[in-house]
N, C-alpha and C positions, 0 to 999 in steps of 0.2 A: 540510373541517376547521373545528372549532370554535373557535376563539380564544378563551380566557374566564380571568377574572385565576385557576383554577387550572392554567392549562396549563405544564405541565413543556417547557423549553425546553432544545434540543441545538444544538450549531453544527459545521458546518466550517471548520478556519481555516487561511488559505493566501496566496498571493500568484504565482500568479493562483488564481483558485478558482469564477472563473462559471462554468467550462465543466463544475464537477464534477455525477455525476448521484447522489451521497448522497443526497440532500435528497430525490429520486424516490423512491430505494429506502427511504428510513428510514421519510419522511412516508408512505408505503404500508401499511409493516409497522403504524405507530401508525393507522390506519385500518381494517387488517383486524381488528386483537387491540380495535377500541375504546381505545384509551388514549391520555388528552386530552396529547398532547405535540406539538412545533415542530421541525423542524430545518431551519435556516438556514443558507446561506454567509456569512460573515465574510471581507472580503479586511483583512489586517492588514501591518501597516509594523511594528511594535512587538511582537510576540510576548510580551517581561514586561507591556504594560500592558495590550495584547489577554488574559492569561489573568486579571490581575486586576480587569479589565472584565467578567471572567466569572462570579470570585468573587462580587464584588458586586452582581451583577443574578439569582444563583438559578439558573443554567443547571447542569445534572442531568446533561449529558455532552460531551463533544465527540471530532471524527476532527481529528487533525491531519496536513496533506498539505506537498508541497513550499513553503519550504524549511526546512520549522521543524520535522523530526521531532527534530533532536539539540537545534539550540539549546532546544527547550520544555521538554528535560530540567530546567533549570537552575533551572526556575521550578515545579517540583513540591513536593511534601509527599514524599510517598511513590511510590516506584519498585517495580512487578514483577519480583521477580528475572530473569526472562526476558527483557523488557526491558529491565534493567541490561546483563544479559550480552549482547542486540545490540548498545548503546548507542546506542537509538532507539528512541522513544514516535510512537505514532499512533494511541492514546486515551485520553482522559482521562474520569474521572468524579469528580463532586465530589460530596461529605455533609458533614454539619454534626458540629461538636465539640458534643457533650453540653456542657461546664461551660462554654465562655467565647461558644460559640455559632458558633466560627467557621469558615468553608468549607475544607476540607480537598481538596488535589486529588492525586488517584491517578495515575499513569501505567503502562499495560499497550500491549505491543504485539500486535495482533492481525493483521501482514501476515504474517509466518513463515508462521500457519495457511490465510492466503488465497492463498501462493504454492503451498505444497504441495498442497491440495484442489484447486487448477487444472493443479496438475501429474500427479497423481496420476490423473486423469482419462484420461489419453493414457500416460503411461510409469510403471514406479516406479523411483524415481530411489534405491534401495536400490542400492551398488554400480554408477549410471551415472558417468562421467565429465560435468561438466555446466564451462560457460564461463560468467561470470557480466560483461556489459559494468556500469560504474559502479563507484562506491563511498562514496556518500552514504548516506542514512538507509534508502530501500527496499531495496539493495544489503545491506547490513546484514544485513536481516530477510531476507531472499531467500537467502542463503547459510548463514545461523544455519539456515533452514529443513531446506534441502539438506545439509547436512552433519547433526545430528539426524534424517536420513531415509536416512542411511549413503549418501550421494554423494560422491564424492571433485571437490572444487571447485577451480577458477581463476578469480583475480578482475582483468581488465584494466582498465585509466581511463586515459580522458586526461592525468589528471596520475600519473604512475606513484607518486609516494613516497604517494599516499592509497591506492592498490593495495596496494604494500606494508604498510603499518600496518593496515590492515583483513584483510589475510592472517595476518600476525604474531599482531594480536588473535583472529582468529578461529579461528587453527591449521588454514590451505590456503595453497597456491599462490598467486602472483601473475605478471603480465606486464606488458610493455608492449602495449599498444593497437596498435602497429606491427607489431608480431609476435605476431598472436594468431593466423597460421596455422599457428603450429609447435606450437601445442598441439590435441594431437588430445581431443575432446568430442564426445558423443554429443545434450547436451541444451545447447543457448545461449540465456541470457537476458536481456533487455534492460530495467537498472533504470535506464536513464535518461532526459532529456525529450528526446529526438533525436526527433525524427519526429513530436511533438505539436505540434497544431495551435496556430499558423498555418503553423509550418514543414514540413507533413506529407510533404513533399519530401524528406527529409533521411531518410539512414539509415546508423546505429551501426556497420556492417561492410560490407564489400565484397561485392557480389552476386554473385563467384566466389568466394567461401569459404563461400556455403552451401550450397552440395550433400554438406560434409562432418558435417553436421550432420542426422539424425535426425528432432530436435525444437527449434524456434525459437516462443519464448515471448516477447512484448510487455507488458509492465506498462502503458503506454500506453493509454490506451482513445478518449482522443481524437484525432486519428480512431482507429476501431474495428479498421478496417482499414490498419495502416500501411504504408507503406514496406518497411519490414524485411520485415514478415507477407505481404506480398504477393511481396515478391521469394521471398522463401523456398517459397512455394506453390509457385511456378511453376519453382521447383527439385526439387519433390518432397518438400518436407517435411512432417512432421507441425507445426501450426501451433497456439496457443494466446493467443487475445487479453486484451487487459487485465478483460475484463468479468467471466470468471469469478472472479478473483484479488478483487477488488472486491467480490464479491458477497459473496466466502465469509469476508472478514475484516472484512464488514459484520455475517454472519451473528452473529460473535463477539464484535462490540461489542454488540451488540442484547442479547444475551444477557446482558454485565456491565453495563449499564445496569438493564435489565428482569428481570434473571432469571427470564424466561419464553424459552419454544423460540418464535424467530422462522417467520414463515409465508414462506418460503424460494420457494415458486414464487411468491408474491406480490412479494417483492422481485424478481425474477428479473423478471416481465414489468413490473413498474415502470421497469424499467435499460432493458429491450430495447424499449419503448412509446417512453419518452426518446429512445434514442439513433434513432429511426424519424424522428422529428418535428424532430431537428434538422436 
């Protein structure tokens, strides 16, 4: 990589955000296509003064991860209807105002389409019944997804009333966490940080409630292999880890940033080189 004062600068911003492997996949694709650009992790405390820390130094895109996909909302210019309607961003692109000169920041979410292409992969979730654990910003996009893919959703959380209001808003189901055996699902997915590393011990559901389960999906990729994703193997399940998800809502920032078709197995063995070496 050539550092030189024309390089077009990308960030992820997060808290925690070392462990993400973006920076692999992105810094690959801008290597394969030639195109002199950066992307960096940013770990941020401040979210408004991390984005206009952004404005002001020229950066051209960013992913934004745990825990800032809703608060970032607040600090935008403009919102992608699609976006709106999860009400969670996890990209940003910034351009410049013609007449006063100044940084304009876009917000588009691109997980909906990374949940689905990883899903899609293994089942089509047209008409499955699917279990959705969480109800934060990924949560959001992970159900916006599935339901726009004609799934009939349930969404459980540890704190039930964000269950509820994210069902309400999103028009599906909800449960308590307690009782998510009485709800019968074919596909369960895990949007929350249970089982990521350091606590890779930890898992989101009981290891006797996944044999009723098809298909068990990790959004997690660190570890690769978690908790959940393993016990559920060894249940019999069809399994789906964070990497694909990742990859394919990488594919689709690349894309609004660059408007060029990213080199998709290039990012792909950049993620999987990464995660070898850790």
């Amino acid at each position: 990589m050539n550092i030189n004062g024309k390089t077009q600068l990308f960030a992820i911003i997060g808290n925690p955000v070392s462990h993400s492997l973006s920076p692999a996949m992105h810094n690959a694709a801008f290597a394969e296509l030639g195109i002199n650009g950066a992307y960096v992790p940013i770990k941020a405390d401040n979210i408004k003064k991390t984005i206009a820390g952004l404005r002001t130094l020229g950066f051209v895109g960013a992913s934004i991860t745990v825990p800032f996909k809703e608060t970032v909302m607040d600090c935008l210019d403009n919102i992608d209807p699609t976006a709106a309607t999860i009400g969670a961003v996890n990209t940003l692109s910034f351009s410049q105002q013609d007449q006063e000169g100044l940084c304009i920041c876009h917000g588009y979410n691109t997980d909906w389409i990374g949940s689905n292409s990883a899903l899609s992969q293994v089942i089509n979730p047209e008409g499955a019944t699917a279990l959705v654990i969480g109800a934060g910003g990924a949560a959001k996009a992970v159900v916006f997804g599935l339901l726009t893919a004609g799934a009939k959703v349930t969404i459980a959380n540890r704190t039930q009333e964000k269950a509820e209001a994210l069902a309400v808003e999103l028009g599906c189901e909800s449960v308590s966490l307690d009782n998510i055996a009485t709800i019968p699902a074919e596909i369960l997915i895990n949007t929350t940080t249970v089982g990521m590393a350091p606590d890779s011990d930890r898992s989101p559901v009981p290891i006797e409630l996944l044999p009723h389960y098809q298909v068990v999906m990790d959004i997690v990729y660190s570890p690769l292999q978690t908790t959940l994703l393993k016990q559920a193997m060894a249940c019999g399940c069809k399994i789906i880890d964070g990497l694909d998800m990742l990859l394919y809502q990488g594919v689709e920032q690349f894309r609004i940033w660059t408007g060029v078709e990213p080199p998709r197995s290039i990012m792909r063995k950049a993620l999987i080189e990464t995660m070898e070496a850790i």
